[in-house]
C-alpha atoms as an extended CHARMM CRD file, in Angstrom:
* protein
*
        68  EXT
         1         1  UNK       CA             57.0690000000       81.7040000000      102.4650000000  PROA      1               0.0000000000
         2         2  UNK       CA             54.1230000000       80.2170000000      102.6920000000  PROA      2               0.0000000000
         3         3  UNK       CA             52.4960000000       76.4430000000      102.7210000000  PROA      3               0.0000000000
         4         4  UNK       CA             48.8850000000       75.1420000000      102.0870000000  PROA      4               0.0000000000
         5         5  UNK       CA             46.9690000000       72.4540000000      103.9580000000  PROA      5               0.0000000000
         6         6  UNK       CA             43.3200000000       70.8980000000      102.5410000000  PROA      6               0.0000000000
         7         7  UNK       CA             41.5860000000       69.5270000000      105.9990000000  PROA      7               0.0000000000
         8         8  UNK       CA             43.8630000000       67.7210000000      108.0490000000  PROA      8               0.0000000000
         9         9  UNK       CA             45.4230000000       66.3920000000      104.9730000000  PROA      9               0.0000000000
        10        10  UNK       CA             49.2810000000       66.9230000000      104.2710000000  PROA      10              0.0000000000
        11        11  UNK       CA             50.8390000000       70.6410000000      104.2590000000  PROA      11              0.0000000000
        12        12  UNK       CA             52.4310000000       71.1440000000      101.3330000000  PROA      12              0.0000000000
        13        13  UNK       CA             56.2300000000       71.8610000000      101.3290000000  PROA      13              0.0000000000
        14        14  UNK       CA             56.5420000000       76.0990000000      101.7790000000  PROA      14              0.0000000000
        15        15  UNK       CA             57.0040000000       77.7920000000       98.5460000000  PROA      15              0.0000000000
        16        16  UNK       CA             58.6720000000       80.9900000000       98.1620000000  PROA      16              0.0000000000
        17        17  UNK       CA             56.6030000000       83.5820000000       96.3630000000  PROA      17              0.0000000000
        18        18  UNK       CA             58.8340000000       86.1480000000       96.4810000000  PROA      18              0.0000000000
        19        19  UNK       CA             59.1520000000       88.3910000000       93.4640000000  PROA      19              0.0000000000
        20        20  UNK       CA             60.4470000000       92.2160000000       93.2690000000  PROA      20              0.0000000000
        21        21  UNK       CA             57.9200000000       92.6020000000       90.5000000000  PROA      21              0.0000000000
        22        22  UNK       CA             54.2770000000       91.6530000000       90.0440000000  PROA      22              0.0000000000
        23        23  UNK       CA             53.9520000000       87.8800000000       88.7460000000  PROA      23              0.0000000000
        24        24  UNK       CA             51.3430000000       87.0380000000       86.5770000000  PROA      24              0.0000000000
        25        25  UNK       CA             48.7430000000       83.9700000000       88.0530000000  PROA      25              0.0000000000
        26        26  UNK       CA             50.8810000000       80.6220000000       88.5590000000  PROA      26              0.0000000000
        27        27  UNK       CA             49.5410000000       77.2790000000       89.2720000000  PROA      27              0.0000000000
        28        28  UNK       CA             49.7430000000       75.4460000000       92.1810000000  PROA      28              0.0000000000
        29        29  UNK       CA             48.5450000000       72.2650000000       92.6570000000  PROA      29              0.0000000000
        30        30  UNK       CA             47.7000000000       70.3400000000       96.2600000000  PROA      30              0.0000000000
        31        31  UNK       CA             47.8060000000       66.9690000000       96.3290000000  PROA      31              0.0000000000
        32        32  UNK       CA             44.6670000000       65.1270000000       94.8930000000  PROA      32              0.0000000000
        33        33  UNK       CA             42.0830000000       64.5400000000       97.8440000000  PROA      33              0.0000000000
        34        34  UNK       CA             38.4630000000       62.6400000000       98.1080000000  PROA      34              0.0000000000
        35        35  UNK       CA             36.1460000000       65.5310000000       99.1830000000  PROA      35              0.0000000000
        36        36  UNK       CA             33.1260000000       64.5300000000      101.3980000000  PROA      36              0.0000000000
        37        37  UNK       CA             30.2810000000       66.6230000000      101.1850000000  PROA      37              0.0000000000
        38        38  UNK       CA             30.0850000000       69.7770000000      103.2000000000  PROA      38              0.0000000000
        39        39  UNK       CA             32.7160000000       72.0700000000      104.8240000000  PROA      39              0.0000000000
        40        40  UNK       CA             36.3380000000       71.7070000000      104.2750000000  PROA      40              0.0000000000
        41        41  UNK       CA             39.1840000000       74.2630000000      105.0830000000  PROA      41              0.0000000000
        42        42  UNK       CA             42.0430000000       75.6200000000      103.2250000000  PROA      42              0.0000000000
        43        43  UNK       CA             45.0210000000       76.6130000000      105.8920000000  PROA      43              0.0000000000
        44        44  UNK       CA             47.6430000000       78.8060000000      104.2280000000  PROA      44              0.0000000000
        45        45  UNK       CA             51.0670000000       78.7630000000      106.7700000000  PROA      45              0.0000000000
        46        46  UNK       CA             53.1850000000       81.6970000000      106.7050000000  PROA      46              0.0000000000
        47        47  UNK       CA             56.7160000000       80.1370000000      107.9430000000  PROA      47              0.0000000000
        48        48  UNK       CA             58.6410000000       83.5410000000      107.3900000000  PROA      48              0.0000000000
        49        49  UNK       CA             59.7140000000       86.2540000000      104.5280000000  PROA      49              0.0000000000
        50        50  UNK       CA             62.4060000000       86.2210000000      101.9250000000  PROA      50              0.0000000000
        51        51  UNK       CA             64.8640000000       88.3560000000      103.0950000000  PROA      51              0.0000000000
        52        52  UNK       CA             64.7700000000       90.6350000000      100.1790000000  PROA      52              0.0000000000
        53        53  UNK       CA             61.0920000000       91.4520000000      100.6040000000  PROA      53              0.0000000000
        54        54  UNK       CA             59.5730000000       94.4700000000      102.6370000000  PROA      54              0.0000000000
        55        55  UNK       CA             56.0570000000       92.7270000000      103.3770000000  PROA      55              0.0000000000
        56        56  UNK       CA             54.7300000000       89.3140000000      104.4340000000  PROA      56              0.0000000000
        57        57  UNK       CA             51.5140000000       89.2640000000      102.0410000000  PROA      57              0.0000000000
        58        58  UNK       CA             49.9110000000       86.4520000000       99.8350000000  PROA      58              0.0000000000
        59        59  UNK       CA             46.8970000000       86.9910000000       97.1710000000  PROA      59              0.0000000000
        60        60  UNK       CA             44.8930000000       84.7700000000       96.1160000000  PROA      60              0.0000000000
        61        61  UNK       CA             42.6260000000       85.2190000000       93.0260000000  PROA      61              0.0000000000
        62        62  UNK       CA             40.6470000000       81.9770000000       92.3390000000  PROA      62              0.0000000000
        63        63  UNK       CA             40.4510000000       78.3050000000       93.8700000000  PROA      63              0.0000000000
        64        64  UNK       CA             39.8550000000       75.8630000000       91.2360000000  PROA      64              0.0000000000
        65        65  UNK       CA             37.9040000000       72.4130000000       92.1290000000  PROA      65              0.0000000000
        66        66  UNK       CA             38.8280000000       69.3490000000       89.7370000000  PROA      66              0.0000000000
        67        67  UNK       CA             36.2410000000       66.6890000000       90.1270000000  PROA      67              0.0000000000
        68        68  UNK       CA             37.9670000000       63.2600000000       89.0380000000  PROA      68              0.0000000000
Protein backbone atom coordinates (compact mmCIF):
# COMPACT_ATOMS: atom_id res chain seq x y z
CA UNK A 1 0.00 0.00 0.00
CA UNK A 2 1.32 2.89 -0.93
CA UNK A 3 0.58 6.92 -0.66
CA UNK A 4 1.91 9.97 -2.69
CA UNK A 5 2.97 13.38 -1.42
CA UNK A 6 3.73 16.61 -4.01
CA UNK A 7 6.26 18.93 -1.76
CA UNK A 8 5.15 19.29 1.60
CA UNK A 9 1.68 19.32 0.35
CA UNK A 10 -0.97 16.69 1.66
CA UNK A 11 -0.21 12.75 1.38
CA UNK A 12 -2.74 11.26 -0.27
CA UNK A 13 -4.84 8.55 1.52
CA UNK A 14 -2.75 4.89 0.81
CA UNK A 15 -4.17 3.03 -2.03
CA UNK A 16 -3.94 -0.57 -2.39
CA UNK A 17 -2.45 -1.68 -5.67
CA UNK A 18 -2.59 -5.04 -5.15
CA UNK A 19 -3.52 -7.27 -8.05
CA UNK A 20 -2.64 -11.17 -8.64
CA UNK A 21 -2.48 -10.26 -12.29
CA UNK A 22 -0.86 -7.48 -14.29
CA UNK A 23 -3.23 -4.26 -14.40
CA UNK A 24 -3.25 -2.25 -17.26
CA UNK A 25 -2.16 1.84 -16.56
CA UNK A 26 -4.84 3.45 -14.05
CA UNK A 27 -5.15 7.01 -13.21
CA UNK A 28 -4.42 8.61 -10.25
CA UNK A 29 -4.88 11.94 -9.57
CA UNK A 30 -3.10 14.23 -6.57
CA UNK A 31 -4.74 16.97 -5.48
CA UNK A 32 -4.46 20.15 -7.74
CA UNK A 33 -1.31 22.26 -6.57
CA UNK A 34 0.27 25.87 -7.70
CA UNK A 35 3.78 24.83 -8.90
CA UNK A 36 6.57 27.48 -8.43
CA UNK A 37 9.28 27.31 -10.70
CA UNK A 38 12.11 24.94 -10.11
CA UNK A 39 12.49 21.68 -8.10
CA UNK A 40 9.65 19.93 -6.53
CA UNK A 41 9.52 16.28 -5.13
CA UNK A 42 7.22 13.45 -5.51
CA UNK A 43 7.37 11.14 -2.11
CA UNK A 44 5.74 7.76 -2.70
CA UNK A 45 5.03 6.05 1.15
CA UNK A 46 5.03 2.44 1.35
CA UNK A 47 2.75 1.84 4.65
CA UNK A 48 2.81 -2.08 4.23
CA UNK A 49 1.70 -5.11 1.71
CA UNK A 50 -1.60 -6.75 1.06
CA UNK A 51 -1.46 -9.81 2.66
CA UNK A 52 -2.06 -11.83 -0.38
CA UNK A 53 0.96 -10.43 -2.21
CA UNK A 54 4.59 -11.96 -2.26
CA UNK A 55 6.47 -8.51 -3.01
CA UNK A 56 6.32 -4.88 -1.87
CA UNK A 57 6.94 -3.20 -5.46
CA UNK A 58 5.31 -0.12 -7.24
CA UNK A 59 5.92 0.94 -11.11
CA UNK A 60 5.52 3.83 -12.36
CA UNK A 61 5.34 4.52 -16.16
CA UNK A 62 4.66 8.26 -16.80
CA UNK A 63 3.94 11.51 -14.61
CA UNK A 64 1.59 13.70 -16.32
CA UNK A 65 1.73 17.70 -15.63
CA UNK A 66 -1.76 19.57 -16.16
CA UNK A 67 -1.13 23.24 -16.43
CA UNK A 68 -4.54 25.05 -15.40
Amino acid sequence: MFSFQLDDGPASAAIDLFDPKLQPRMLFKLKPAKLTQGKHLLKIRYHGKNPNSSNSLIGIDCLELKKR
